[in-house]
C-alpha positions in Angstrom: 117.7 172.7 135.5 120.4 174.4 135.0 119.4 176.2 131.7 116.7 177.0 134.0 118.8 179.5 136.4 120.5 180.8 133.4 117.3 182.0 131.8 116.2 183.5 135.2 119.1 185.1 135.4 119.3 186.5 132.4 115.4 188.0 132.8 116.5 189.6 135.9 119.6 191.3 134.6 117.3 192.3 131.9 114.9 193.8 134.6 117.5 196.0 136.8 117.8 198.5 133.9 113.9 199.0 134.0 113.6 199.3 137.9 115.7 202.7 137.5 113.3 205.2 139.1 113.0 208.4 136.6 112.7 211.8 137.7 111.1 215.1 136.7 110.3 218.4 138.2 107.0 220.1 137.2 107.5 223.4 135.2 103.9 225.0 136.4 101.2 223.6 138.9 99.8 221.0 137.1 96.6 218.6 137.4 96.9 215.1 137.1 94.3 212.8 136.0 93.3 209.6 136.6 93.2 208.4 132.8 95.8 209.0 130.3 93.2 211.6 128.5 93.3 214.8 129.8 89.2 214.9 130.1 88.9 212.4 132.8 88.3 213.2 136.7 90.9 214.9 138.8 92.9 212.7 141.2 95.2 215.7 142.1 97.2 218.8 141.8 100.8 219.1 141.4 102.7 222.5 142.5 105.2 224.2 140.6 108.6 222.5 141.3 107.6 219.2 142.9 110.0 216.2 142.1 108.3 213.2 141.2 108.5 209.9 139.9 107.7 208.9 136.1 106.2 205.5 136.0 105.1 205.4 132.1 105.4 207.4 129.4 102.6 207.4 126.3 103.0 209.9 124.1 102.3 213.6 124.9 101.2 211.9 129.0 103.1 210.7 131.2 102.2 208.4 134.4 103.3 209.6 137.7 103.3 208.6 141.4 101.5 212.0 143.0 104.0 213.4 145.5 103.4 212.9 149.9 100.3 210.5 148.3 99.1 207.2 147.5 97.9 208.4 144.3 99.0 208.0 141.0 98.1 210.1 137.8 98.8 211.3 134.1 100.2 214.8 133.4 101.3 216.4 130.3 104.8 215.8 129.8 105.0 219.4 128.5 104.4 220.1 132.2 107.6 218.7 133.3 111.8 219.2 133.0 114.6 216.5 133.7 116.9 219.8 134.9 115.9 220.2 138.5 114.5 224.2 139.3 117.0 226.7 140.5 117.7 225.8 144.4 116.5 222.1 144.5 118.3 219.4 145.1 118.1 216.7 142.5 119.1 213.9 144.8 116.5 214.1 147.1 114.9 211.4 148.5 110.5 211.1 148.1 109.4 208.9 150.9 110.0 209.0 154.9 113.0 211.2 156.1 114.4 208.5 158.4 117.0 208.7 160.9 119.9 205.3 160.0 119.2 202.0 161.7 122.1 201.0 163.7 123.0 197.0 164.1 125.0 196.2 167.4 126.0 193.1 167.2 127.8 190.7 169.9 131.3 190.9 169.2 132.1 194.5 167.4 132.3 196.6 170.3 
């Protein structure tokens, strides 16, 4: 059993590294598809500047969660740069903008 915990463990120190969300900016507007071959159907357009998430790379393509969407698609990774573009902020967050929760509990007034 106890061999057990220890290879769990170990597997989930192993997985933190690859749970590290990477980020690029797009150089150009740029059309993702929804195949890692760059004939296959449109799933959506990307402006110029757009910070988004890398989920794979393959190659020359690179798998990517479309932003303010549900969508995910391939891209060129010639379309994109790890430096963010002149003015942006490379710590933003991609999701909901929202306010802190605040816990009041009994006791810590």
């Amino acid at each position: 059993m106890r061999q057990l915990v220890c290879l769990l463990f170990a597997t989930l120190l192993l997985a933190v590294p690859a749970m590290a969300a990477d980020f690029v900016w797009t150089t150009a507007e740029v059309k993702a598809t929804r195949f890692g071959v760059a004939d296959t159907r449109e799933v959506g357009t990307i402006e110029s500047g757009k910070r988004i998430e890398v989920l794979f790379k393959d190659g020359e393509r690179i798998r990517v969660k479309l932003p303010a969407s549900s969508q995910f698609g391939w891209i060129d990774a010639a379309s994109v740069s790890d430096t963010a573009p002149e003015g942006a902020s490379s710590d933003a967050p991609i999701g909901l903008d929202l306010p802190p929760i605040e816990f009041n509990l009994p006791g810590n007034d």
